[in-house]
C-alpha positions as CSV (number, residue, x, y, z in Angstrom):
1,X,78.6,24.3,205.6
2,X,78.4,20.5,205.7
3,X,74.6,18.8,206.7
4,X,76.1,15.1,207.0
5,X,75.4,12.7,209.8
6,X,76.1,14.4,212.9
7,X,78.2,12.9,216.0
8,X,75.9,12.4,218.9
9,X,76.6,15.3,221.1
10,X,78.3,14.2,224.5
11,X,77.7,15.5,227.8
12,X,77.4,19.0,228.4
13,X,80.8,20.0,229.9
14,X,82.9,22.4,227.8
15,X,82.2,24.4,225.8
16,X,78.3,24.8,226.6
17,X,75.5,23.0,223.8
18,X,74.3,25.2,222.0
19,X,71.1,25.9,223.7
20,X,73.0,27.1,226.8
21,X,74.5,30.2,224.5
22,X,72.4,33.3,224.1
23,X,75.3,34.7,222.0
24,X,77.7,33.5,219.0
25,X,80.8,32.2,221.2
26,X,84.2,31.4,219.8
27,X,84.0,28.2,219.7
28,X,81.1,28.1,217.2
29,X,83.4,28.8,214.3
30,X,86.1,25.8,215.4
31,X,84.4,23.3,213.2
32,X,84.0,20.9,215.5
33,X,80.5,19.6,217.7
34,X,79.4,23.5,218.3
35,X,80.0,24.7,215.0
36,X,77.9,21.5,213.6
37,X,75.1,21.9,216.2
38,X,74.5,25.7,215.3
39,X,74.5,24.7,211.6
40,X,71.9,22.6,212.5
41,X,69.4,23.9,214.8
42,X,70.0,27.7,212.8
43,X,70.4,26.8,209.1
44,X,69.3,23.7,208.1
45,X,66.0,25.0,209.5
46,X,65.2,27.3,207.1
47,X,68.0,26.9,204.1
48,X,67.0,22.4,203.7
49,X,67.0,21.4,200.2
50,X,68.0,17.8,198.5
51,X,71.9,19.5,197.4
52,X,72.7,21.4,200.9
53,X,71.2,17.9,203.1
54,X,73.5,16.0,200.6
55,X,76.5,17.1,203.1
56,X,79.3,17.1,200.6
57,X,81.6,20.2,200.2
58,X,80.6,20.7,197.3
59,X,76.7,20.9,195.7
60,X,75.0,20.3,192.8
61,X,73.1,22.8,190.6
62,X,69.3,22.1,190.2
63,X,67.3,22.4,187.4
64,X,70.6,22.5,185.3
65,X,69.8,23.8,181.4
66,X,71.5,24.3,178.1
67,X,72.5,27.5,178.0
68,X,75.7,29.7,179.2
69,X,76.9,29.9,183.0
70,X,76.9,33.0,184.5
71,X,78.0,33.6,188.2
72,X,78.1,36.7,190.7
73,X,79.1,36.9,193.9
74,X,78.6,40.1,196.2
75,X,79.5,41.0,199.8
76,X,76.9,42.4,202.3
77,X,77.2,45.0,205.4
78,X,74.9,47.2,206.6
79,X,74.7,48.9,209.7
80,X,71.9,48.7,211.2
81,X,71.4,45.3,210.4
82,X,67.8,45.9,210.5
83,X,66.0,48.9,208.9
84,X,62.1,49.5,207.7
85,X,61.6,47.3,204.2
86,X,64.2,44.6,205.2
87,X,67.6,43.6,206.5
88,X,70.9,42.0,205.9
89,X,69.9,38.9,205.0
90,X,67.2,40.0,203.0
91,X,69.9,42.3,201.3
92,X,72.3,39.3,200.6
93,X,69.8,37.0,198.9
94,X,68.3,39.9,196.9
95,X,71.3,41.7,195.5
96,X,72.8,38.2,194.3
97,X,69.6,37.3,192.8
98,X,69.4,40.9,191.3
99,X,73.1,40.8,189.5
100,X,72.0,37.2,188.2
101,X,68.6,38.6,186.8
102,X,70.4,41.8,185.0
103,X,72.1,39.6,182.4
104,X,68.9,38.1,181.3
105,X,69.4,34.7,182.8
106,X,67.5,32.5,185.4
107,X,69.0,33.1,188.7
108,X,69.2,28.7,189.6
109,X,71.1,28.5,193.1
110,X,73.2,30.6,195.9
111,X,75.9,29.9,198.2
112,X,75.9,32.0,201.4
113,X,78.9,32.6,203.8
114,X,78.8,34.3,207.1
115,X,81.6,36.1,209.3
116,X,79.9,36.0,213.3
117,X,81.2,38.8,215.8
118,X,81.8,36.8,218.9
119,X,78.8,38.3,221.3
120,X,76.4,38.3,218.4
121,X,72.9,36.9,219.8
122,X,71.8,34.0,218.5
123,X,68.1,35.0,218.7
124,X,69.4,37.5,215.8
125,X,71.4,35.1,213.9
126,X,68.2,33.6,213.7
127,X,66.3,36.3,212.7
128,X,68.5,37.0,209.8
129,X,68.5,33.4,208.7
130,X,65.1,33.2,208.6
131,X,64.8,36.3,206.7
132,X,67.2,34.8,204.1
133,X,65.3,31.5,203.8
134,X,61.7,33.5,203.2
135,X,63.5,35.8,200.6
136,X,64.7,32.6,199.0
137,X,61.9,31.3,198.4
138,X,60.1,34.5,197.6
139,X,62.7,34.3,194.7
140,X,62.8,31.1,194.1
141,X,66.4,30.7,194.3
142,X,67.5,28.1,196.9
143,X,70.6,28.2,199.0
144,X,72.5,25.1,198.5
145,X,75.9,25.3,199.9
146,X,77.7,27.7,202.8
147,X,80.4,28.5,205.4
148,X,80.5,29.9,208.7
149,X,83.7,31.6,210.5
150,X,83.4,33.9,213.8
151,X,86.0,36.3,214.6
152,X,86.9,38.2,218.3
153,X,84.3,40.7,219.2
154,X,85.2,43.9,217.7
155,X,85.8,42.6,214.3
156,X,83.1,42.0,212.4
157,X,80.4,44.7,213.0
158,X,77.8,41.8,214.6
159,X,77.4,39.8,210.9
160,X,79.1,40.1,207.5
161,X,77.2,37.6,204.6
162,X,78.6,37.3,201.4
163,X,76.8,35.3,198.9
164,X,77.5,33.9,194.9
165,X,74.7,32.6,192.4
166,X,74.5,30.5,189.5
167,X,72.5,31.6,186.2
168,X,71.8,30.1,183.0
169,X,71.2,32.1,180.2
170,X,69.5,31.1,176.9
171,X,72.1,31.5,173.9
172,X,70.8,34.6,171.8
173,X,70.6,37.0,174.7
174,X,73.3,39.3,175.3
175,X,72.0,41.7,177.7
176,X,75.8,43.8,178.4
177,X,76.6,47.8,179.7
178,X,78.6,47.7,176.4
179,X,74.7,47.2,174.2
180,X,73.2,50.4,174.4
181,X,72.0,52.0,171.0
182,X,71.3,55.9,170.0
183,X,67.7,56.1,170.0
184,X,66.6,53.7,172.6
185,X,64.6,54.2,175.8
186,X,65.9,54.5,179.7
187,X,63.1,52.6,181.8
188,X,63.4,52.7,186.1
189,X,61.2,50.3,187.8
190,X,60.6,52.6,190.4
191,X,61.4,55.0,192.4
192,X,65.1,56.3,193.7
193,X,66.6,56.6,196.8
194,X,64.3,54.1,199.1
195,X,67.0,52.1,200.1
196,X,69.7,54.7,201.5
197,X,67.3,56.9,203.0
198,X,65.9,53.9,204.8
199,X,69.2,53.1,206.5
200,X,70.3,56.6,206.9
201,X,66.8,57.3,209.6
202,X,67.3,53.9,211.0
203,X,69.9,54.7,212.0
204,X,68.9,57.9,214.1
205,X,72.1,59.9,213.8
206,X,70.7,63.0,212.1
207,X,67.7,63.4,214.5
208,X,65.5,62.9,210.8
209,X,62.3,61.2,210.9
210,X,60.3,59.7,208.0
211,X,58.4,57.4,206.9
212,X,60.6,55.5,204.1
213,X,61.0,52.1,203.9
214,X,63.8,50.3,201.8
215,X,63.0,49.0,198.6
216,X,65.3,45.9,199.0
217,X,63.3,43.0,196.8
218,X,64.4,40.0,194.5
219,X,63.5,41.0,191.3
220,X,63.9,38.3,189.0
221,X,60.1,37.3,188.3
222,X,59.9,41.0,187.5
223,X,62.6,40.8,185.2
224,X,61.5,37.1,183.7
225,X,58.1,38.8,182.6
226,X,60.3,41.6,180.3
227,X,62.2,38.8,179.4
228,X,59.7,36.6,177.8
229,X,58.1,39.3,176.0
230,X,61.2,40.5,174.5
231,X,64.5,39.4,173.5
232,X,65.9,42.7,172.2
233,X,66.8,44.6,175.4
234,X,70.1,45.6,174.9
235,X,71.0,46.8,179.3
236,X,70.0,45.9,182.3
237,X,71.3,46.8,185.6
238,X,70.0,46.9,189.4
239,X,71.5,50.5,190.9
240,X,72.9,50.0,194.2
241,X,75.6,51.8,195.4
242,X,76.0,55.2,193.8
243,X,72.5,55.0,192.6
244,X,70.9,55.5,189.0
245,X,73.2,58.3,188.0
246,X,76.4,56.2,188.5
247,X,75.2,53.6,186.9
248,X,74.0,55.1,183.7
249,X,77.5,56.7,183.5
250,X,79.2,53.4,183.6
251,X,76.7,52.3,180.9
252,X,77.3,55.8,179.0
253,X,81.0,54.9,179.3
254,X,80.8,51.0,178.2
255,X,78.6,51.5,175.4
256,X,80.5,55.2,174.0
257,X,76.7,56.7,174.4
258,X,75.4,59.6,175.5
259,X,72.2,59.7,177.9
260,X,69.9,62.1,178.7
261,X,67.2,61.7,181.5
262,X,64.3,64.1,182.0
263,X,64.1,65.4,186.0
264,X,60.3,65.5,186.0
265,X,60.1,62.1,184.6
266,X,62.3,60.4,187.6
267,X,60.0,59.0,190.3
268,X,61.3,60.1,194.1
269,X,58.6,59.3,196.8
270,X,57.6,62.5,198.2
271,X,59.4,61.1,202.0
272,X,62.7,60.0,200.2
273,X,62.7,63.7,198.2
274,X,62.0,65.6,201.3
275,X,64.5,64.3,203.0
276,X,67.1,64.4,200.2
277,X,66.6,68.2,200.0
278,X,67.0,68.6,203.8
279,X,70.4,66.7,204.0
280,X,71.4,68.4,200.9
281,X,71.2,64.7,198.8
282,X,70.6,64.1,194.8
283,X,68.1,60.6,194.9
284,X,70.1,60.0,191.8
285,X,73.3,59.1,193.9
286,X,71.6,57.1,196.5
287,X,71.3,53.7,196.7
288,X,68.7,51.3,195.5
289,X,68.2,47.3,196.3
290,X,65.0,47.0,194.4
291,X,64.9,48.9,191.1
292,X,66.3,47.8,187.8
293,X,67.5,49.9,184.7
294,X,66.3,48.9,181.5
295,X,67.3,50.5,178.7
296,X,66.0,48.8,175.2
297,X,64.8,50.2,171.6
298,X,62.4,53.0,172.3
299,X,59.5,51.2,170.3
300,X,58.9,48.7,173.4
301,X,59.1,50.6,175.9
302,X,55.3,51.8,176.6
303,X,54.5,47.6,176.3
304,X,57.7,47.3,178.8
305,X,56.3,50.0,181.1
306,X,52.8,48.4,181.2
307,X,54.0,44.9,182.2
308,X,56.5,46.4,184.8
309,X,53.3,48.4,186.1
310,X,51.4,45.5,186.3
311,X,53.6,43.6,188.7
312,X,53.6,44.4,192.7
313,X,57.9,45.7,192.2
314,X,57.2,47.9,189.3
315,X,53.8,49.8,190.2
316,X,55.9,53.3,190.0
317,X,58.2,52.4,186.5
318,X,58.8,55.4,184.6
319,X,60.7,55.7,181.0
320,X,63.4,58.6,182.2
321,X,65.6,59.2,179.5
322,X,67.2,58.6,176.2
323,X,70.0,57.1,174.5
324,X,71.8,59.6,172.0
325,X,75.5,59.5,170.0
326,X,76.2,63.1,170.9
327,X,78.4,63.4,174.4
328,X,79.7,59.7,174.5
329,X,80.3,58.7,177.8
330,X,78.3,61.1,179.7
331,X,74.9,61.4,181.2
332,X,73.1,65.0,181.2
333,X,69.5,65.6,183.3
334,X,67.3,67.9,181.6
335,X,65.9,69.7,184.6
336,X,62.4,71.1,185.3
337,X,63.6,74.7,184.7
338,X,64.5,73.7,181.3
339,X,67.9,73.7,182.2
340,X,70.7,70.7,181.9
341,X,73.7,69.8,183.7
342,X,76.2,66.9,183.6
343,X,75.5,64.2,185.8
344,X,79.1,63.0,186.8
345,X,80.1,59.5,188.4
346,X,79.8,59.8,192.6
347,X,82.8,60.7,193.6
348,X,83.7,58.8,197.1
349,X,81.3,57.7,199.5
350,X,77.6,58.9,200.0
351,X,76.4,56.8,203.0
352,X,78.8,53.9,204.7
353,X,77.3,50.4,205.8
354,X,74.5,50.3,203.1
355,X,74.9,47.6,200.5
């Protein structure tokens, strides 16, 4: 995406100006007048900052720190592309932000590129975009730098976004899946499930009805407050697709740990639950776009949990488990009955189109 001195536009002839087009055409991914006059009138709009207005292909990072670099970069699709709690471009500047805020560091900048379905309306494009842009700045994570490309209709399912992020991280912290120590405490800043489920009813294939919105958030001012009053977590991670119980065996696996969690310690909003049981769903498999795993020494954890419950993202945080040496490598839930049983990796595909 380039914002440098546009050419005057010339007379309407062909292609159309853009206010003529109800719908992404073509010709708005050929670089040329229409490409620059939608990056104008959509994205400048809501994305203008000093670095993106700078019009180079390239951008500088604000607010540059010494510390170590860290990057991520992430794909989006979801089908619908809107859903109760949020939409794709919510979901795209959130779960960037998200993987930034898990290693501990300050989530500085993101880039954003977008793949437009010829026929997409530009009254949506807009909608998304301006989602993106209040979720920025929600986060306080501006978007300094981007692309657009549109493909035939038929190929991109309406909008794909893909986004990367710059953090800086201060030198002592080593916040890794490979950290997690016998003895310490499994925290969840919430509760499990929000975000599938959310999709799954939007999209109205199962005839199921319920009131469940997604949990998709930015979380790193959650994550900053845990931060600053601790610099002994040992893992953090947001768990997106393949849930809580996926993630926690990939930690179980990086760190040679077991990990226990307790079943009536696991918040599920009652909605998200009853719907689970009905389609014959675990809420520990299904996704989340708002909750973050912490897992530190088991002597902060109650001071953790009160300063996660204090902020608007982590009213329902629960401590769910433990970290043991016994069974490295896998995660076992202690159920309600008394009972336990292996909580595996997910195997496949849950839900498609949700992350």
């Amino acid at each position: 995406m380039t914002s440098s001195e546009y050419p005057p536009m010339q007379a309407p002839v062909c292609p159309l100006p853009y206010n003529d087009y109800e719908t992404i055409v073509m010709a708005h991914g050929s670089g040329g007048a229409l490409s620059l006059d939608l990056i104008k009138k959509v994205f400048l709009p809501c994305f203008s900052n000093p670095a993106l207005l700078a019009g180079n292909d390239f951008a500088e990072v604000p607010g540059f720190v010494h510390g170590r670099v860290v990057v991520s970069t992430d794909a989006h699709i979801v089908s619908p592309l809107f859903f109760p709690g949020g939409d794709i471009g919510r979901l795209s500047v959130s779960g960037t932000v998200n993987d930034l805020a898990v290693s501990g560091g300050i989530p500085l900048c993101l880039t954003a590129s977008f793949v437009l379905e010829e026929g997409l309306k530009i009254s949506t494009l807009e909608k998304i975009v301006k989602s993106m842009a209040d979720t920025s700045l929600e986060a306080g994570v501006p978007i300094i730098a981007g692309d657009t490309k549109v493909v035939e209709r038929g190929k991109a399912d309406g909008i794909f976004i893909s986004t990367s992020g710059v953090a800086v991280i201060g030198a002592r912290r080593a916040i890794v899946g490979s950290n997690a120590q016998p003895g310490d405490a499994v925290i969840v800043s919430g509760t499990l499930g929000d975000h599938g489920l959310a999709v799954l009813t939007a999209r109205g294939e199962l005839g199921l009805s319920a009131d469940i919105r997604s949990d998709v958030a930015p979380l790193n001012n959650l994550i900053r407050k845990v931060t600053e009053f601790t610099d002994q977590i040992h893992v953090m991670r947001d768990p997106t697709r393949g849930g809580v119980a996926t993630t926690l065996n990939e930690i179980a696996q990086q760190s040679h740990v077991g990990i226990t969690l307790f079943e009536d310690q696991i918040p599920v909003h009652p909605a998200v639950r009853s719907a689970c049981e009905l389609l014959g769903f675990d809420p520990l498999y299904v996704a989340n776009e708002g909750k973050v795993i912490i897992i530190l020494p088991a002597n902060l954890a109650h001071e953790v949990l009160s300063i996660l419950q204090h902020e608007p993202y982590g009213q329902n945080a629960r401590l769910i488990g433990q970290v043991q040496a016994d069974s490295p490598g896998t995660v076992h839930l202690k159920t309600s009955i008394g009972g336990t049983r292996v909580l595996s990796m997910l195997s496949g595909e849950l839900l498609p189109r949700i992350c």
